[in-house]
C-alpha positions in Angstrom: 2.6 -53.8 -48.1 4.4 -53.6 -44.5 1.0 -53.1 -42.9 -0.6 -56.3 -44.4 1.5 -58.4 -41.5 0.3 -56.5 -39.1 -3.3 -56.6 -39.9 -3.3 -60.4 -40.3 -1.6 -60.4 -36.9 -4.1 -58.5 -35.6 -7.2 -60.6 -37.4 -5.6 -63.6 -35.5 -5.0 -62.4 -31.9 -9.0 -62.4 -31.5 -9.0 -66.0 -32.1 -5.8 -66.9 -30.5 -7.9 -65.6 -26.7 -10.6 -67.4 -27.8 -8.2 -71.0 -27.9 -6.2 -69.9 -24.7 -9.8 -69.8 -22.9 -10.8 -73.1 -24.0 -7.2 -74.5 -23.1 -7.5 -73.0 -19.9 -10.7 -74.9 -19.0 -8.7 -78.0 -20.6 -6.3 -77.7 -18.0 -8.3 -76.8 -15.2 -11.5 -79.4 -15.9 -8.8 -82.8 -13.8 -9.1 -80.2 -10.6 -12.1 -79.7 -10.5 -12.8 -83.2 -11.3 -10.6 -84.5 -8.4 -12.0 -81.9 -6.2 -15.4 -83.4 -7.0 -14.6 -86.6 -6.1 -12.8 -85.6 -2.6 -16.0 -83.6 -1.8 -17.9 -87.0 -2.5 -15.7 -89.5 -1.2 -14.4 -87.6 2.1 -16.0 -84.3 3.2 -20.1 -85.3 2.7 -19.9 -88.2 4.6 -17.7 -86.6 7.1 -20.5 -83.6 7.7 -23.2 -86.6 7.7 -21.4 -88.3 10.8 -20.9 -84.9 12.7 -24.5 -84.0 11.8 -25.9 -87.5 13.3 -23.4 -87.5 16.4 -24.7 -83.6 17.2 -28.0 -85.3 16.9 -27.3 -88.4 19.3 -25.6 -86.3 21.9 -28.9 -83.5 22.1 -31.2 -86.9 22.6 -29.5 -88.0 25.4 -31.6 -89.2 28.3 -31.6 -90.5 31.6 -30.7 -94.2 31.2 -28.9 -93.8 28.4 -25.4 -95.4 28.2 -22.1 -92.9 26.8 -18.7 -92.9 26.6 -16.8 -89.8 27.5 -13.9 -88.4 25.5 -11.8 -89.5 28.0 -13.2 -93.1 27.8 -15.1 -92.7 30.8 -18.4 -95.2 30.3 -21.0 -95.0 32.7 -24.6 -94.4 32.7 -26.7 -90.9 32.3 -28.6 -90.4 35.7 -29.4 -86.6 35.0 -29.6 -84.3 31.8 -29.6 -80.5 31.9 -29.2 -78.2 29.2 -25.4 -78.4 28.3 -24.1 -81.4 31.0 -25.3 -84.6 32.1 -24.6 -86.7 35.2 -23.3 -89.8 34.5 -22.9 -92.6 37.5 -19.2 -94.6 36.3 -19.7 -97.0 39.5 -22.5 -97.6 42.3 -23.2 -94.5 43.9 -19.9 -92.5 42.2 -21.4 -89.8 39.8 -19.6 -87.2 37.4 -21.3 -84.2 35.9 -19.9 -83.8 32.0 -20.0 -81.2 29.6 -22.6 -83.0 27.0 -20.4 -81.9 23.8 -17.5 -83.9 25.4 -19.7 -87.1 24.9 -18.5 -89.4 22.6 -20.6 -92.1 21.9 -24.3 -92.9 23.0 -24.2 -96.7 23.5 -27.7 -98.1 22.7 -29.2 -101.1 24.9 -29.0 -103.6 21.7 -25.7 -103.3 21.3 -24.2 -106.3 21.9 -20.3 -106.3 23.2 -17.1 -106.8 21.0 -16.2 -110.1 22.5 -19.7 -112.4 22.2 
C-alpha cells in the first residue's frame, strides 16, 4: 500500500506539464499581443517613411528643391552619384552629401503661411 501514492503521483505529473504548457502560453499570449500591435502601430509605418524618403533622396534632380539637415534650402544645380550641388543664393553653391538631404520640396507645394 505505500507504493499506491506514489504511482498516482506519478500518473498525475504527466498531466500536470501538460497544464503548465498551456498556462505558459496563457501568460505569454498579452506580449505577444502588445508586441503585435507596436509592430503595427509604430515600427511598419516607420520602415515605410525611411523606405519612401531613401527613395525621394536617389530621384533627386537638377531643379529640384531640398532641405539639408542643417536646414539649409536651396535649389539642386548638379547631381553626382553620392552629392549634389545645391545653389542657397544667386551665384553661392554648396556641394552636399545626398544622404544628408532632408526633404525634397516638390514645385506644388504651396507655403505654410498662404
Amino acid at each position: 500500500m505505500p507504493n499506491q501514492p506514489m504511482l498516482m503521483m506519478m500518473q498525475a505529473a504527466p498531466s500536470g506539464q501538460a497544464g503548465g504548457t498551456t498556462a505558459a502560453l496563457i501568460q505569454f499570449a498579452p506580449l505577444i499581443l502588445i508586441f503585435l500591435i507596436f509592430w503595427f502601430i509604430v515600427m511598419r509605418p516607420q520602415q515605410q517613411r525611411v523606405k519612401q524618403h531613401q527613395a525621394s533622396i536617389a530621384a533627386v534632380k537638377k531643379g529640384d528643391e531640398v532641405v539639408t539637415g542643417g536646414g539649409i534650402r536651396g535649389r539642386v544645380t548638379k547631381v553626382s552619384d553620392d552629392e549634389a550641388e545645391v545653389e542657397i543664393a544667386q551665384g553661392v553653391k554648396i556641394r552636399v552629401i545626398k544622404s544628408t538631404i532632408s526633404q525634397v520640396l516638390t514645385p506644388n507645394t504651396k507655403p505654410a503661411n498662404d
